[in-house]
CHARMM-style PDB file with segment names, atoms N, HN, CA, C and O in Angstrom:
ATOM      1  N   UNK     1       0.850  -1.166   0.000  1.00  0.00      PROA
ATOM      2  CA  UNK     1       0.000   0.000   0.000  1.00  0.00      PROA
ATOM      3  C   UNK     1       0.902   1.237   0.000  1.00  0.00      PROA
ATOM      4  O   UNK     1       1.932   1.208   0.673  1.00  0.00      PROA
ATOM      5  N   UNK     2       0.620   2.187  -0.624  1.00  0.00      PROA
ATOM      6  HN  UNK     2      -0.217   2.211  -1.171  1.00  0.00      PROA
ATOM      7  CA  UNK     2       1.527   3.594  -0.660  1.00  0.00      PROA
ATOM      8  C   UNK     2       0.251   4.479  -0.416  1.00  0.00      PROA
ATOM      9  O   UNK     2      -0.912   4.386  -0.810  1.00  0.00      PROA
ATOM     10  N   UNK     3       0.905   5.354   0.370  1.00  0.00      PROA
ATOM     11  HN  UNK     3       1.849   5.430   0.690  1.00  0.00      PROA
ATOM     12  CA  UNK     3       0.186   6.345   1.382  1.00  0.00      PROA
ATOM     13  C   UNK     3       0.943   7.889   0.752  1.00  0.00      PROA
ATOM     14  O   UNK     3       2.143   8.161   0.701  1.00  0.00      PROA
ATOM     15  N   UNK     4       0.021   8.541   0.415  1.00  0.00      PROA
ATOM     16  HN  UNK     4      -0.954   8.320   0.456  1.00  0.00      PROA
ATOM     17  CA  UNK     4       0.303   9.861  -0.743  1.00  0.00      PROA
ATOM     18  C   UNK     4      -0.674  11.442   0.138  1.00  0.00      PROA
ATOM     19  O   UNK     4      -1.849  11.519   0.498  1.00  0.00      PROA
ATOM     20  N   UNK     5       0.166  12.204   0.194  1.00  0.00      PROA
ATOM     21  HN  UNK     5       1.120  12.141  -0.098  1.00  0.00      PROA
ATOM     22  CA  UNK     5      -0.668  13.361   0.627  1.00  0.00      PROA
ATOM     23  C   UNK     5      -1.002  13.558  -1.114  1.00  0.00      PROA
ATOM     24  O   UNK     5      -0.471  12.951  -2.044  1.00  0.00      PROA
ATOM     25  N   UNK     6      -2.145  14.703  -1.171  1.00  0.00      PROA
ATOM     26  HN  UNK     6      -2.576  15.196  -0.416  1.00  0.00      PROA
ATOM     27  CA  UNK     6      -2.942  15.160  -2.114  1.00  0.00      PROA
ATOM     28  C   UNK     6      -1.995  15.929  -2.778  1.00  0.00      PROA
ATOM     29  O   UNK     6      -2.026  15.481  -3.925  1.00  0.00      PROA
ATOM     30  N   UNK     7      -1.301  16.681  -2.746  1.00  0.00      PROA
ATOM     31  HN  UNK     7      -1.276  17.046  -1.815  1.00  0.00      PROA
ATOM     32  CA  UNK     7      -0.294  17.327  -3.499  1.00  0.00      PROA
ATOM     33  C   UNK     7       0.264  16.090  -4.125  1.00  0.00      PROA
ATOM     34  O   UNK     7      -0.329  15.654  -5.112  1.00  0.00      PROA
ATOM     35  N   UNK     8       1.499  15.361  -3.612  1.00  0.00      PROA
ATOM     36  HN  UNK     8       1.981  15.715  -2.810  1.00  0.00      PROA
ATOM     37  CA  UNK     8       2.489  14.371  -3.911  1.00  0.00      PROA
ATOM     38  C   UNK     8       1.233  13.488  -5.023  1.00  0.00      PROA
ATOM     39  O   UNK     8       1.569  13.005  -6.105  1.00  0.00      PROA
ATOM     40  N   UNK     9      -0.084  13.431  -4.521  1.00  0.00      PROA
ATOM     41  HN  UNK     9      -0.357  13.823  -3.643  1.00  0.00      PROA
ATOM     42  CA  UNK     9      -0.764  12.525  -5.476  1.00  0.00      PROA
ATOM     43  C   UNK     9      -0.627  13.265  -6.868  1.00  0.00      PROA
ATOM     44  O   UNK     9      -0.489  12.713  -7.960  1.00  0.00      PROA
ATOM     45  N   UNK    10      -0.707  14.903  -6.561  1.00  0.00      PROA
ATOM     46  HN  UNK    10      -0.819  15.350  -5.674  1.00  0.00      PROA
ATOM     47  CA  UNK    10      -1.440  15.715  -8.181  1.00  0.00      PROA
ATOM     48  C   UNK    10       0.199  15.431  -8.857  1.00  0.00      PROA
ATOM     49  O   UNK    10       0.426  15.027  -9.997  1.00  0.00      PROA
ATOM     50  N   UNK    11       1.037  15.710  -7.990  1.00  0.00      PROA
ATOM     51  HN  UNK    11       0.852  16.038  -7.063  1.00  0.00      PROA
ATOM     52  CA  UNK    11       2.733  15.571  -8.834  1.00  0.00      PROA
ATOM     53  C   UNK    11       2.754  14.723  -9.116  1.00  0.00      PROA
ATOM     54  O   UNK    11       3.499  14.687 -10.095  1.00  0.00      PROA
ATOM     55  N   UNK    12       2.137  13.204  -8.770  1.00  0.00      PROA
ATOM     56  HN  UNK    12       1.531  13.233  -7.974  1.00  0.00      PROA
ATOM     57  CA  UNK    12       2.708  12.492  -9.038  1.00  0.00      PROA
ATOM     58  C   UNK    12       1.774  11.329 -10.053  1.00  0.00      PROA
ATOM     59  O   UNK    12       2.357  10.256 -10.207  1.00  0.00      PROA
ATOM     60  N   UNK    13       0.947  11.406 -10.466  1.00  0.00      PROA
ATOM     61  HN  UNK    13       0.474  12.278 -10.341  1.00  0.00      PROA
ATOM     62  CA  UNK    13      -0.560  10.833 -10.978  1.00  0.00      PROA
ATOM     63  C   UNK    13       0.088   9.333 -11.889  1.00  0.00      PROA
ATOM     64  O   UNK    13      -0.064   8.132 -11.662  1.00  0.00      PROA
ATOM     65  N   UNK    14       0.825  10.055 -12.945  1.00  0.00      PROA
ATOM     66  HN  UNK    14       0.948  11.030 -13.129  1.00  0.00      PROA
ATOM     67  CA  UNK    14       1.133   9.014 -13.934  1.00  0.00      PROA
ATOM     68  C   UNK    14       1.843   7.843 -13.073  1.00  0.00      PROA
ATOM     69  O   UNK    14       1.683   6.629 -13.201  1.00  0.00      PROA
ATOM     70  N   UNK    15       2.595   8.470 -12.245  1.00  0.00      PROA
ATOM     71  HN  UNK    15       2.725   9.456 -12.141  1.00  0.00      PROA
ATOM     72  CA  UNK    15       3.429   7.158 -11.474  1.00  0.00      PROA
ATOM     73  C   UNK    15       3.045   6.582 -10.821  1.00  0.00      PROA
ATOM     74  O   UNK    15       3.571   5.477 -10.961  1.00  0.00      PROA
ATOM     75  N   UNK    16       2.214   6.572  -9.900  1.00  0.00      PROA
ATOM     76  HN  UNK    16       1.787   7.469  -9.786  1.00  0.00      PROA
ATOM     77  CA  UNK    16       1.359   6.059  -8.883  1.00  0.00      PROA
ATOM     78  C   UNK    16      -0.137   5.502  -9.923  1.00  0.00      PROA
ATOM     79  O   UNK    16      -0.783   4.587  -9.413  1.00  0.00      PROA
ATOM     80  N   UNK    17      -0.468   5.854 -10.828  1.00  0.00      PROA
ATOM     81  HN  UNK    17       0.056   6.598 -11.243  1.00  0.00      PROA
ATOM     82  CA  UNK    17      -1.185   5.186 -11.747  1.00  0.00      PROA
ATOM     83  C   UNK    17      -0.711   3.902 -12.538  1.00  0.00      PROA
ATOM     84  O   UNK    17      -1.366   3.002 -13.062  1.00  0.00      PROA
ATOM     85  N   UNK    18       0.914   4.165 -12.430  1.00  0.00      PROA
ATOM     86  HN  UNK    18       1.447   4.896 -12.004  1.00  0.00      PROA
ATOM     87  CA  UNK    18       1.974   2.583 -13.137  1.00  0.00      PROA
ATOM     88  C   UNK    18       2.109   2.047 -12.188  1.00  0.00      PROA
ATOM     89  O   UNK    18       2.875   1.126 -12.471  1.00  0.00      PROA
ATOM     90  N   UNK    19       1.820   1.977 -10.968  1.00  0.00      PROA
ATOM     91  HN  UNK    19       1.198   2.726 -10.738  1.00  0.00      PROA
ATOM     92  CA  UNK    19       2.083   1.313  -9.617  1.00  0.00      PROA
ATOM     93  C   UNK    19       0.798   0.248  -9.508  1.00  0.00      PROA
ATOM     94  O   UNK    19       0.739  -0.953  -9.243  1.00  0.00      PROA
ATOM     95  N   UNK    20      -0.061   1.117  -9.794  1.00  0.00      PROA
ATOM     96  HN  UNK    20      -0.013   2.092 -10.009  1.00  0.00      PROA
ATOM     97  CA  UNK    20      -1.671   0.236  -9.288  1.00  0.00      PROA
ATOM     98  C   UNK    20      -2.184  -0.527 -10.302  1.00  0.00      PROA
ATOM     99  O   UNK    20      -2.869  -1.528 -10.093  1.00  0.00      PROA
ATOM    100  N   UNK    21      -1.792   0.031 -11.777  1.00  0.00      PROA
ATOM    101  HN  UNK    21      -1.236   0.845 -11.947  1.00  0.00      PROA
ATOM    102  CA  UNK    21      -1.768  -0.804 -13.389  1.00  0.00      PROA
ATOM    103  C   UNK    21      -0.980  -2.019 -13.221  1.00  0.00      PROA
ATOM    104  O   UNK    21      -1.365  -3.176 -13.390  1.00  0.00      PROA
ATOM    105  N   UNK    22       0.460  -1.507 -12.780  1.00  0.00      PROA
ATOM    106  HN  UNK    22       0.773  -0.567 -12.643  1.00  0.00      PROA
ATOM    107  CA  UNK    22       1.437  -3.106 -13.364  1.00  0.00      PROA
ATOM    108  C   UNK    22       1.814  -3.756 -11.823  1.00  0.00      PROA
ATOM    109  O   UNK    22       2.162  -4.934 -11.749  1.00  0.00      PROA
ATOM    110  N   UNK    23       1.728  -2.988 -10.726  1.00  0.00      PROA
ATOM    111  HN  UNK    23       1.445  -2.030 -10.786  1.00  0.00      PROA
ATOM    112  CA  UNK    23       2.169  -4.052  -9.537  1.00  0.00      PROA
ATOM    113  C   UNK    23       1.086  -4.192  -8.649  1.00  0.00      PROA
ATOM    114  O   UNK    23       1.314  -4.717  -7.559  1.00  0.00      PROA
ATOM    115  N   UNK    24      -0.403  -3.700  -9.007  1.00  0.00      PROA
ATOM    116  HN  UNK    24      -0.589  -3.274  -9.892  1.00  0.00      PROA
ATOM    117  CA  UNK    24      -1.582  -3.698  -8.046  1.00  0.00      PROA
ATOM    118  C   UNK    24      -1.488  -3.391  -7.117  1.00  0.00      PROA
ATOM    119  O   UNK    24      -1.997  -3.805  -6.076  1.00  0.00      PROA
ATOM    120  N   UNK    25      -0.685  -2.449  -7.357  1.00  0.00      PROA
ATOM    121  HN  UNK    25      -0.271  -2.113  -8.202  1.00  0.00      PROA
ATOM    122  CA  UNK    25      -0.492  -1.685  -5.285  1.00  0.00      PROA
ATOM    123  C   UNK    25      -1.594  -0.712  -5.585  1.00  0.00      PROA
ATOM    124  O   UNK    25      -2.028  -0.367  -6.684  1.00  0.00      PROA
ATOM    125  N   UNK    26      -1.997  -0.298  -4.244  1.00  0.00      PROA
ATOM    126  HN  UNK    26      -1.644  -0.578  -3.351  1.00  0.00      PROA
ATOM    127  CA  UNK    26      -3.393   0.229  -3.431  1.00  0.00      PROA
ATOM    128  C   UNK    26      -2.854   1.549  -2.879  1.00  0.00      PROA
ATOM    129  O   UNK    26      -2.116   1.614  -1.896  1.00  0.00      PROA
ATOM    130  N   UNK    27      -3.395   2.874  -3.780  1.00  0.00      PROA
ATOM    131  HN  UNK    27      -3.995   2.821  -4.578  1.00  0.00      PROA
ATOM    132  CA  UNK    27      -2.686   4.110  -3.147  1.00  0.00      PROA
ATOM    133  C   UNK    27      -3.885   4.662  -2.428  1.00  0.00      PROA
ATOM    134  O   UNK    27      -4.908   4.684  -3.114  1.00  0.00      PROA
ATOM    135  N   UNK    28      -3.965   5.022  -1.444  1.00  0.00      PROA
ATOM    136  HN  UNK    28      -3.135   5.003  -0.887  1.00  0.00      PROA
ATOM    137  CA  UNK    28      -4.067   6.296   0.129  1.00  0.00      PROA
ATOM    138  C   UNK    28      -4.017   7.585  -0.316  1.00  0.00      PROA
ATOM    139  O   UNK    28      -2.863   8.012  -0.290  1.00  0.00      PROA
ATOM    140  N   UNK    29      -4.562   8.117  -0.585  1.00  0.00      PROA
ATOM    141  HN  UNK    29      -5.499   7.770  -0.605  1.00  0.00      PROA
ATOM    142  CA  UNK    29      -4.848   9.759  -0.771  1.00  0.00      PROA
ATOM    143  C   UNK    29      -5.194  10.229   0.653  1.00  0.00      PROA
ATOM    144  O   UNK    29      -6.188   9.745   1.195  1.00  0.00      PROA
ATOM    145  N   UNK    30      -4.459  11.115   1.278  1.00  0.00      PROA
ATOM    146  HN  UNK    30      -3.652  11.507   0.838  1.00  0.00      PROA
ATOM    147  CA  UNK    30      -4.425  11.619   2.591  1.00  0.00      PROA
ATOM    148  C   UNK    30      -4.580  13.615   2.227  1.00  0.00      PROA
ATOM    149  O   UNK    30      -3.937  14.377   1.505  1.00  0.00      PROA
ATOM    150  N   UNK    31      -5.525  13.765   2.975  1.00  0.00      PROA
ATOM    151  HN  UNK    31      -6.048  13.146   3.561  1.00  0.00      PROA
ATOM    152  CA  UNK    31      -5.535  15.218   3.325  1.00  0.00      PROA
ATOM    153  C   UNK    31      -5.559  15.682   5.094  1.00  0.00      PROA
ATOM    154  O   UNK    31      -6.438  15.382   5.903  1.00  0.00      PROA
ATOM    155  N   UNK    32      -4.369  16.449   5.336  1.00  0.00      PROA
ATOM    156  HN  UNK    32      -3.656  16.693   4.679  1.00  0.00      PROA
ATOM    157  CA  UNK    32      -4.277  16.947   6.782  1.00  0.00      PROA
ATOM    158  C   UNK    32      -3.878  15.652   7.369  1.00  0.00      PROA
ATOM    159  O   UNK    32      -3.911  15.565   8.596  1.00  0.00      PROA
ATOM    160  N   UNK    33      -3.388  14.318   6.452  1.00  0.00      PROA
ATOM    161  HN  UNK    33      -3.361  14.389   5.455  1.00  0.00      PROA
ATOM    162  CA  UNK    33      -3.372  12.851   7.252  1.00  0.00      PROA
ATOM    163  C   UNK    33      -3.762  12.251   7.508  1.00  0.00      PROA
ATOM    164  O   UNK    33      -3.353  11.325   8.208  1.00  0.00      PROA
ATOM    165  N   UNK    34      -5.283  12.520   6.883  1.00  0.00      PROA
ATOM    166  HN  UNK    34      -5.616  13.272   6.314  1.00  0.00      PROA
ATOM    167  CA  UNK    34      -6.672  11.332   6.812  1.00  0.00      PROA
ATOM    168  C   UNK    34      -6.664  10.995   6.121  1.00  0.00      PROA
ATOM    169  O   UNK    34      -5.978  11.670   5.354  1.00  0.00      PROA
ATOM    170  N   UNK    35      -7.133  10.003   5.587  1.00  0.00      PROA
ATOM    171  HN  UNK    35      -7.691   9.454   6.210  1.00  0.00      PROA
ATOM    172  CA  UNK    35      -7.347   9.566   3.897  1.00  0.00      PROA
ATOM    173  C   UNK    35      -8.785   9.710   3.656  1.00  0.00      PROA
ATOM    174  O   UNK    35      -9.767   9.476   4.361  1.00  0.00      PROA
ATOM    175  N   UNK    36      -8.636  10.173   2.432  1.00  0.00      PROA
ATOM    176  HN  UNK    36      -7.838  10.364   1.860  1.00  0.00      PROA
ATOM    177  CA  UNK    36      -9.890  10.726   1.869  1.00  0.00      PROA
ATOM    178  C   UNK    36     -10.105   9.471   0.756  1.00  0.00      PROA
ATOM    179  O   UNK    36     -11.197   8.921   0.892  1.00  0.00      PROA
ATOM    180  N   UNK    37      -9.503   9.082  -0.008  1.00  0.00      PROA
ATOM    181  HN  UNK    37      -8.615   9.529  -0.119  1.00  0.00      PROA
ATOM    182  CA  UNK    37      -9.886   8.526  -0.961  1.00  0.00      PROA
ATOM    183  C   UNK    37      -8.920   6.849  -1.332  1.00  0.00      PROA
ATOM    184  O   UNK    37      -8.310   6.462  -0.335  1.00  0.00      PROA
ATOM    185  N   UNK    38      -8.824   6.279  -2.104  1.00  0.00      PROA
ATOM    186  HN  UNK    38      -9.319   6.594  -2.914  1.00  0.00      PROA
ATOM    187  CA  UNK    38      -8.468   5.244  -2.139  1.00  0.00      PROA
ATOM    188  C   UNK    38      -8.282   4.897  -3.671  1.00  0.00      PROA
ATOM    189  O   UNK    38      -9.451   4.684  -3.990  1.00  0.00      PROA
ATOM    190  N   UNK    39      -7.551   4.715  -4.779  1.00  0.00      PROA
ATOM    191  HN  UNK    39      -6.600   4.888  -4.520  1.00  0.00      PROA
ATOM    192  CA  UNK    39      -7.015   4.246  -6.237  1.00  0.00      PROA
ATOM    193  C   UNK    39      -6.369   3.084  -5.784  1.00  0.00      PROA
ATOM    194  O   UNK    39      -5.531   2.970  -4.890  1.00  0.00      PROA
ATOM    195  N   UNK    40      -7.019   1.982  -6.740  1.00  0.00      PROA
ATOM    196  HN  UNK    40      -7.700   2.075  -7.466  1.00  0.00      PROA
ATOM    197  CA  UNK    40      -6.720   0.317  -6.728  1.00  0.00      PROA
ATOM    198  C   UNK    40      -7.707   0.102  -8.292  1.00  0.00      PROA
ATOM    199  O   UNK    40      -8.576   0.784  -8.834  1.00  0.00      PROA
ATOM    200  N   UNK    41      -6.888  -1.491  -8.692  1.00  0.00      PROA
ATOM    201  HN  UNK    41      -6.182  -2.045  -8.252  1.00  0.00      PROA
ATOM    202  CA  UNK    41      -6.608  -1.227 -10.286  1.00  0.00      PROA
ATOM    203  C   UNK    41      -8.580  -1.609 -10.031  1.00  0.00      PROA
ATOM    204  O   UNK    41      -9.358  -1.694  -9.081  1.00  0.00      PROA
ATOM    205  N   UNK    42      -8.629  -1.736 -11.539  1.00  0.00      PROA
ATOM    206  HN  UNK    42      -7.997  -1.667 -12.310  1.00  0.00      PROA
ATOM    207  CA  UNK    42     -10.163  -2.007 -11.989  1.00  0.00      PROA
ATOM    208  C   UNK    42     -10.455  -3.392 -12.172  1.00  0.00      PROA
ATOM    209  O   UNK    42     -11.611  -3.800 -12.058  1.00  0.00      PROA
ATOM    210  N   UNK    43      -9.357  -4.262 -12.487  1.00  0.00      PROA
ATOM    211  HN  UNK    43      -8.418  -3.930 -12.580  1.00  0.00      PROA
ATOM    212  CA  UNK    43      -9.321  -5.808 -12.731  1.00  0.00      PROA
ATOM    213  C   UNK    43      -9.785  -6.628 -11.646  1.00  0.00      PROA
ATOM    214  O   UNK    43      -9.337  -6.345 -10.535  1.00  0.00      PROA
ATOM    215  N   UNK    44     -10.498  -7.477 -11.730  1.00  0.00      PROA
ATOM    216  HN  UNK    44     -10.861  -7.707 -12.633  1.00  0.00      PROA
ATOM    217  CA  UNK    44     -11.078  -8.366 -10.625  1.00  0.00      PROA
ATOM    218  C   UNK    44     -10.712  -9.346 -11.250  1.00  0.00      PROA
ATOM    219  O   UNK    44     -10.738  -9.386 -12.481  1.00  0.00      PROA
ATOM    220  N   UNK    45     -10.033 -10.955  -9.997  1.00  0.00      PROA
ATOM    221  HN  UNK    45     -10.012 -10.922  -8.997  1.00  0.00      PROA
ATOM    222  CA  UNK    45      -9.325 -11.768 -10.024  1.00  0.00      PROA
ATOM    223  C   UNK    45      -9.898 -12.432 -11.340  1.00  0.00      PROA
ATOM    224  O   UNK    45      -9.006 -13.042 -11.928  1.00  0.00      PROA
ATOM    225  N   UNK    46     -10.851 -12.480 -11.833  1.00  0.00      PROA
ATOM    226  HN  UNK    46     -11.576 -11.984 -11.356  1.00  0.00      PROA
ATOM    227  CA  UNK    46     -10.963 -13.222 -12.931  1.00  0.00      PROA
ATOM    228  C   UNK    46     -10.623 -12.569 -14.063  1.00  0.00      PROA
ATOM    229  O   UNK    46     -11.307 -12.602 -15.086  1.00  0.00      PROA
ATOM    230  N   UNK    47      -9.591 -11.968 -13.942  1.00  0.00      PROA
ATOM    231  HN  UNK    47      -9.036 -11.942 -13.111  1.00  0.00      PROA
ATOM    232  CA  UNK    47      -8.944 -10.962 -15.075  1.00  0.00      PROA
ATOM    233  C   UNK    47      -9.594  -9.893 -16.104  1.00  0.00      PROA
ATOM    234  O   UNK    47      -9.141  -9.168 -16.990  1.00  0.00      PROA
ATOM    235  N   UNK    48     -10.940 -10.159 -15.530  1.00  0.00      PROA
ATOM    236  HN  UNK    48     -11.307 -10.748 -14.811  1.00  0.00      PROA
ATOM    237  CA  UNK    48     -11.991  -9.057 -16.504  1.00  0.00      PROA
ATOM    238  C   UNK    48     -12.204  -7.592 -15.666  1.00  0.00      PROA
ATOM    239  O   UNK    48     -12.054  -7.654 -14.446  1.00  0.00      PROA
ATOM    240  N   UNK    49     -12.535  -6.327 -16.246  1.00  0.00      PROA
ATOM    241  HN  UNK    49     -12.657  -6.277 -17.237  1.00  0.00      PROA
ATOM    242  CA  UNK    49     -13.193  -5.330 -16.006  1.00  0.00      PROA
ATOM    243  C   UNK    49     -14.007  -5.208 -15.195  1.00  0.00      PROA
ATOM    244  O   UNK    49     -14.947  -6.001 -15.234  1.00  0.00      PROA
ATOM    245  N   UNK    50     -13.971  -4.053 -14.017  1.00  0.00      PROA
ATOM    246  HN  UNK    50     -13.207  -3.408 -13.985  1.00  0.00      PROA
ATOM    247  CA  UNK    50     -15.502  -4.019 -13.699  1.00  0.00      PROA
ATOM    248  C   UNK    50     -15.856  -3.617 -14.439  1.00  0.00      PROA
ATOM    249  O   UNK    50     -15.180  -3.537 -15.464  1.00  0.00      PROA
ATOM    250  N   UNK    51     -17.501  -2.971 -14.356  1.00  0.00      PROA
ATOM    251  HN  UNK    51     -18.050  -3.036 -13.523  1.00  0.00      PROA
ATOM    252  CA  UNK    51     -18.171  -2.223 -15.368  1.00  0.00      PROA
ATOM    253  C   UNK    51     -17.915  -1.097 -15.177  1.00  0.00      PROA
ATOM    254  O   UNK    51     -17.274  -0.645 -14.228  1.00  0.00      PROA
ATOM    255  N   UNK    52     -18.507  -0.374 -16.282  1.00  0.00      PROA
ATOM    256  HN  UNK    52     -19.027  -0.741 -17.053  1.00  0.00      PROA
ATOM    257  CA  UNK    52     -17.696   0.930 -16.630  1.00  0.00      PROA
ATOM    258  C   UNK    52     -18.563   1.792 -15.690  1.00  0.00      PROA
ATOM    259  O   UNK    52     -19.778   1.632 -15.564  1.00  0.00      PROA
ATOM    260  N   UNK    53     -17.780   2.785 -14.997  1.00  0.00      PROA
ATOM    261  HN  UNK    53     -16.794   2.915 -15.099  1.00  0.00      PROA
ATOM    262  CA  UNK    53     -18.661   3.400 -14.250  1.00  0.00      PROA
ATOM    263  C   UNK    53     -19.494   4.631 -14.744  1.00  0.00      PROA
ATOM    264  O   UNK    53     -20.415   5.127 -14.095  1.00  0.00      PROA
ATOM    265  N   UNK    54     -19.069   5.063 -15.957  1.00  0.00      PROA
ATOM    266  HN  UNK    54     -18.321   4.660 -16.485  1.00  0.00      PROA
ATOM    267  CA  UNK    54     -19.578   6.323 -16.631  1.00  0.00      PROA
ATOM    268  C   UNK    54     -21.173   5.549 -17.108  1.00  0.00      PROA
ATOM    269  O   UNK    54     -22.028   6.048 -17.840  1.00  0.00      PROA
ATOM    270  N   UNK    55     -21.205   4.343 -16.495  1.00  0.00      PROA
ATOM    271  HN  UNK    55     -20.510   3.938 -15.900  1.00  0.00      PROA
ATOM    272  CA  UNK    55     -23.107   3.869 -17.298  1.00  0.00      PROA
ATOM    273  C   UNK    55     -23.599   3.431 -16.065  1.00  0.00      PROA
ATOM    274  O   UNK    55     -22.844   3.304 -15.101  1.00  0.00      PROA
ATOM    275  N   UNK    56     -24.908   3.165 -15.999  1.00  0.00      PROA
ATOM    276  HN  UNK    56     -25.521   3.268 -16.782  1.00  0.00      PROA
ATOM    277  CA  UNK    56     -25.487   3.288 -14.910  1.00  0.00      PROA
ATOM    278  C   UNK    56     -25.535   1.622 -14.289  1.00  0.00      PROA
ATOM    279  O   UNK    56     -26.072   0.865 -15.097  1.00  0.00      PROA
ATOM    280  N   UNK    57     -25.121   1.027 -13.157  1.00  0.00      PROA
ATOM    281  HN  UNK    57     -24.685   1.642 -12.500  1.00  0.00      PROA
ATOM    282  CA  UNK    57     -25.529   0.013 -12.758  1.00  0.00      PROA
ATOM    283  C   UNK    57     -26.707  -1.037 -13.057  1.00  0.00      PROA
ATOM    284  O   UNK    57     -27.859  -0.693 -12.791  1.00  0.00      PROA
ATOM    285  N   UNK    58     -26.490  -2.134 -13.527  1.00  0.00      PROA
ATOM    286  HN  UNK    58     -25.554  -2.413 -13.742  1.00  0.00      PROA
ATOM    287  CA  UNK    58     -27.849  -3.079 -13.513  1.00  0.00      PROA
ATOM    288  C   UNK    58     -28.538  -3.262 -12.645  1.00  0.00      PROA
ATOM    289  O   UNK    58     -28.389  -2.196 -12.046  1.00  0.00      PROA
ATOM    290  N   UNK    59     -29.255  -3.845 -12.043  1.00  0.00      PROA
ATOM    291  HN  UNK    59     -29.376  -4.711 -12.530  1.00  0.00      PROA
ATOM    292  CA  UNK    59     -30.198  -4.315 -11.564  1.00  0.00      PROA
ATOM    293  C   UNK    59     -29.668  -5.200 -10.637  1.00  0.00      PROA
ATOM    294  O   UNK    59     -29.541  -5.019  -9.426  1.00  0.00      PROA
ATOM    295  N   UNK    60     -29.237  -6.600 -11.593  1.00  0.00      PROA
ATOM    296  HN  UNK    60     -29.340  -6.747 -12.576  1.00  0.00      PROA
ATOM    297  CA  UNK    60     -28.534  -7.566 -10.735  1.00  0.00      PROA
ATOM    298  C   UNK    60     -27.178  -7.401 -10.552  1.00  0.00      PROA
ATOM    299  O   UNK    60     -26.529  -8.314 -10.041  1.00  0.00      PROA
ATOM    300  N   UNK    61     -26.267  -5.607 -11.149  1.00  0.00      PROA
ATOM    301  HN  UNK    61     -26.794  -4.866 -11.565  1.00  0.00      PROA
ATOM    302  CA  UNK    61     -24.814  -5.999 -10.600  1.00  0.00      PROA
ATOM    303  C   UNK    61     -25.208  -4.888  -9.101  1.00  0.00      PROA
ATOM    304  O   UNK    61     -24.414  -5.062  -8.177  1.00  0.00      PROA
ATOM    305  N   UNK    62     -26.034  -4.100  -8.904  1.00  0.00      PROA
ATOM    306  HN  UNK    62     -26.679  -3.959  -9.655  1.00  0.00      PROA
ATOM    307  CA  UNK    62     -26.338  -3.614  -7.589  1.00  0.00      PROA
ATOM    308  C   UNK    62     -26.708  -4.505  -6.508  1.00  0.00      PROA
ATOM    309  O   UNK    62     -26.149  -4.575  -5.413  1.00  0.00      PROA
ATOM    310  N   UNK    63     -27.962  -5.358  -7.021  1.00  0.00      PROA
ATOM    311  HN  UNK    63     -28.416  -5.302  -7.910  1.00  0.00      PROA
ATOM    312  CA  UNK    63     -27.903  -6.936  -6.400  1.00  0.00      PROA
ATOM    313  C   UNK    63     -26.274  -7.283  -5.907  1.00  0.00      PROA
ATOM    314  O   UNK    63     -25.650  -7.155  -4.854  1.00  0.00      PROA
ATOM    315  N   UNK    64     -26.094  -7.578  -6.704  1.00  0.00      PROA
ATOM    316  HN  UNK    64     -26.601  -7.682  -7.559  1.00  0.00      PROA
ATOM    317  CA  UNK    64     -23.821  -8.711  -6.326  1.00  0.00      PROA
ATOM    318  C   UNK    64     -23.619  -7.719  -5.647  1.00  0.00      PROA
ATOM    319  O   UNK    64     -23.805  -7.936  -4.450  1.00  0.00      PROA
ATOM    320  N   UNK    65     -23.169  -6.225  -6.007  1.00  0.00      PROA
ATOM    321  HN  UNK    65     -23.018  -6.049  -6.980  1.00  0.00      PROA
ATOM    322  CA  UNK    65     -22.291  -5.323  -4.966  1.00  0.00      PROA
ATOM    323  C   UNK    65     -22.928  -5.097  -3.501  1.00  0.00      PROA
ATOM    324  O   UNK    65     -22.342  -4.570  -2.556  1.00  0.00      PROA
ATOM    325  N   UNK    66     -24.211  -5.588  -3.502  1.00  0.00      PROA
ATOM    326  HN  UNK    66     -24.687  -6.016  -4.270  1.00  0.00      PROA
ATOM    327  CA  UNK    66     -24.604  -5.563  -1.664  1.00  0.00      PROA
ATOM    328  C   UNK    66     -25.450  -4.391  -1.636  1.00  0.00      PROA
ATOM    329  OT1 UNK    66     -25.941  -4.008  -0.574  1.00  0.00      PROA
TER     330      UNK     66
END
């Protein structure tokens, strides 16, 4: 896991985006030292995509997510 204040995240986007793409590390977005937010890749163990989030949820994948 890599733990990033919000600045170091905006400097640093592309790299910490090749971190969570090719070694699936899990970055921590911290403001004042909280974490606000959380970037981890999109791939689920069965090597496929989630769904795209720019479209609206199904029915039965709101069902699966709980």
């Amino acid at each position: 896991m890599i733990t990033v204040n919000t600045h170091e995240a905006k400097s640093n986007l592309s790299k910490l985006l090749a971190a969570v793409e090719d070694k699936g590390e899990v970055v921590v977005i911290c403001r004042n030292g909280k974490p606000i937010a959380e970037m981890k890749s999109a791939r689920v163990a069965a090597g496929r995509l989630t769904p795209n989030p720019a479209e609206p949820a199904t029915e039965n994948e709101l069902q699966t997510w709980g």
